[in-house]
C-alpha positions as a Python dict, from the first residue, in 0.01 Angstrom:
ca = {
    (1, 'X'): (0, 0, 0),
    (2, 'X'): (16, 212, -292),
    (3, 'X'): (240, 92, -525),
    (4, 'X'): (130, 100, -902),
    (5, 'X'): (416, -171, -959),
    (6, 'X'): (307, -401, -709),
    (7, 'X'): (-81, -379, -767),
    (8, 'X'): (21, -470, -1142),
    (9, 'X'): (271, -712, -1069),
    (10, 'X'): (62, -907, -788),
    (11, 'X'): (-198, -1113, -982),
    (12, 'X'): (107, -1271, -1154),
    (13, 'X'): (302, -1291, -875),
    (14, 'X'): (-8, -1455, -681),
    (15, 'X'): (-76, -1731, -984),
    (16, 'X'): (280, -1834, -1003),
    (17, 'X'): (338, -1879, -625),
    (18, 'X'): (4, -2056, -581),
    (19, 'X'): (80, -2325, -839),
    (20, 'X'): (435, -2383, -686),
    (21, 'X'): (303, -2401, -347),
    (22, 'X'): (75, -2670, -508),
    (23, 'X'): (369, -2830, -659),
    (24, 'X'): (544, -2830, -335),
    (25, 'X'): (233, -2959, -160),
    (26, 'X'): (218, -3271, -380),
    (27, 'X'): (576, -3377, -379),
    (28, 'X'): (622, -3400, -42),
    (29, 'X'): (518, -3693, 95),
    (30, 'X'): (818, -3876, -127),
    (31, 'X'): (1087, -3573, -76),
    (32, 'X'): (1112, -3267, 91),
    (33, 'X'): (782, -3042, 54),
    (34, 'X'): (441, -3131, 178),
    (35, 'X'): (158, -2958, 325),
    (36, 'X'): (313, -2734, 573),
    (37, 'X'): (575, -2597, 318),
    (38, 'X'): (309, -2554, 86),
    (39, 'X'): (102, -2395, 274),
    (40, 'X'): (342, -2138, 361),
    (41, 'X'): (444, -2038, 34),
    (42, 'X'): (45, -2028, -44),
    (43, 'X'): (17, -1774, 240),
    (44, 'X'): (248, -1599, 130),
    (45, 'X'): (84, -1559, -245),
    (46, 'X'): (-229, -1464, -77),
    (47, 'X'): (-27, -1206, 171),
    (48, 'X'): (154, -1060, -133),
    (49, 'X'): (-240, -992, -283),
    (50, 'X'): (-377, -847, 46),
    (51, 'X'): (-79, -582, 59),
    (52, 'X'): (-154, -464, -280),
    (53, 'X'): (-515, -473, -286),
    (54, 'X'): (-601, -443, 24),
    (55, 'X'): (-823, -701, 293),
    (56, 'X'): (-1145, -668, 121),
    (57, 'X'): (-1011, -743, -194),
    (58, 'X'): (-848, -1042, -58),
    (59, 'X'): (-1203, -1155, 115),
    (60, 'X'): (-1367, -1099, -241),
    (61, 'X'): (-1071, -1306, -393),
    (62, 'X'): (-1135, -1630, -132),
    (63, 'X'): (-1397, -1831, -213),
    (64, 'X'): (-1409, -1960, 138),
    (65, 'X'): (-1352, -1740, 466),
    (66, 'X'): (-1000, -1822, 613),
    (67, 'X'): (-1148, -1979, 958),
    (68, 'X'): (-1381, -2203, 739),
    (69, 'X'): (-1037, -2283, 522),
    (70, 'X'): (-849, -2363, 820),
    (71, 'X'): (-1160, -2588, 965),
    (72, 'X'): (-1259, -2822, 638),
    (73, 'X'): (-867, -2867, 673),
    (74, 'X'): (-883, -2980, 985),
    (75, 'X'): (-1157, -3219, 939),
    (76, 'X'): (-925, -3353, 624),
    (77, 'X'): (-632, -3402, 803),
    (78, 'X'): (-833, -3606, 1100),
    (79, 'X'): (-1015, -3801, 824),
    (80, 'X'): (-706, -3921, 719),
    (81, 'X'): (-613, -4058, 994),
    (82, 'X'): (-941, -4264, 1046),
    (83, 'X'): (-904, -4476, 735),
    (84, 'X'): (-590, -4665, 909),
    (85, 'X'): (-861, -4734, 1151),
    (86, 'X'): (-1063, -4895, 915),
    (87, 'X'): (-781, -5151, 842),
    (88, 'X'): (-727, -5210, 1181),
    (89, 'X'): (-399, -4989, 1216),
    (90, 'X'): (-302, -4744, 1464),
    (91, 'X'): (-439, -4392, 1393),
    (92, 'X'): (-273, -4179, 1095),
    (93, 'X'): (-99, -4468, 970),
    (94, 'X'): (-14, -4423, 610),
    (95, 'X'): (-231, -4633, 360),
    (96, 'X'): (-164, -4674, 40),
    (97, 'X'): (-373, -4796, -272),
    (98, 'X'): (-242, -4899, -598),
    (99, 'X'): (-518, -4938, -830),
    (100, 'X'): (-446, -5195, -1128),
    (101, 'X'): (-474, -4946, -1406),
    (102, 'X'): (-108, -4784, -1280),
    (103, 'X'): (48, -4936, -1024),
    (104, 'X'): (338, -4691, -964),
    (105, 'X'): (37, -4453, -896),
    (106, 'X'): (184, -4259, -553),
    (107, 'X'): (-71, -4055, -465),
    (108, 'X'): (-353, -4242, -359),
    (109, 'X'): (-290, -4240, -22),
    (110, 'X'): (-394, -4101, 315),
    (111, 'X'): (-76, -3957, 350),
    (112, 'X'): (-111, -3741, 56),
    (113, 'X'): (-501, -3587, 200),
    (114, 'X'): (-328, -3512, 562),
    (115, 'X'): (-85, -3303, 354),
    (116, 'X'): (-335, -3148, 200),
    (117, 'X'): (-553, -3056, 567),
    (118, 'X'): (-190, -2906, 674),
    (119, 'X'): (-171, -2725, 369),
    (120, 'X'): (-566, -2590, 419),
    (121, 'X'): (-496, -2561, 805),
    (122, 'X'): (-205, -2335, 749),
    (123, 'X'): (-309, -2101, 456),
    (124, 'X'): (-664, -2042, 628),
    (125, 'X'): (-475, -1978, 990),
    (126, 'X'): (-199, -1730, 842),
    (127, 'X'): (-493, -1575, 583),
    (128, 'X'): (-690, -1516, 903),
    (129, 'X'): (-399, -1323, 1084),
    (130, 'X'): (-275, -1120, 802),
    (131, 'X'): (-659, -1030, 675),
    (132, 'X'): (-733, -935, 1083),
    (133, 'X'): (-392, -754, 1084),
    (134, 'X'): (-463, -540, 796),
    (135, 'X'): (-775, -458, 914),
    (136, 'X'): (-621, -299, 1252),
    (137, 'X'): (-424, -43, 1005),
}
């Protein structure tokens, strides 16, 4: 795309949706949100910055490829789930640790790092398709 408004407007556009879609990301496991939601509105930041700058600047821009994104989230997500193990619960059950320092601390939990594999699963799968989409054109 060629649009002088959009190429300026982008990085801005692509900081600010980022850190909502991180906001979004961590407040989800108590309200609505989490990592699918997140990762959406992350995808769409980074889908925003490929249609003004093109794929190659979007490659440049990812410090990971999107596959390899989608993948360590993946292996997050399942990790999660094998801590309940650990305790002898049933796979992906939510564990939760309050350390003594703050014990209204929410977000040590295992809950919380499946979130954030969804999140990395879903930006790196949608980053993959736009990226291969823009390359077709």
């Amino acid at each position: 795309m060629n649009s002088i408004i959009l190429r300026t407007a982008s990085p801005f556009l692509v900081g600010l949706t980022v850190l909502f879609s991180i906001y979004v990301l961590l407040r989800g496991h108590n309200e609505p949100g989490g990592g699918f939601i997140g990762g959406l509105i992350g995808a769409s930041a980074f889908a925003t910055y490929t249609l003004a700058e093109g794929a190659a600047a979007t490659r440049r821009a990812l410090v990971l490829s999107p596959i390899a994104l989608a993948g360590i989230g993946l292996l997050i997500a399942g990790a999660s789930g094998l801590a309940s193990l650990l305790f002898g619960d049933a796979f992906l059950t939510g564990q939760w640790w309050f350390p003594a320092f703050n014990p209204e601390l929410k977000y040590l939990s295992t809950v919380v790092l499946f979130d954030i594999g969804v999140y990395l699963v879903v930006v790196g799968a949608i980053l993959a398709i736009i990226i291969g989409l823009e390359d077709e054109t």
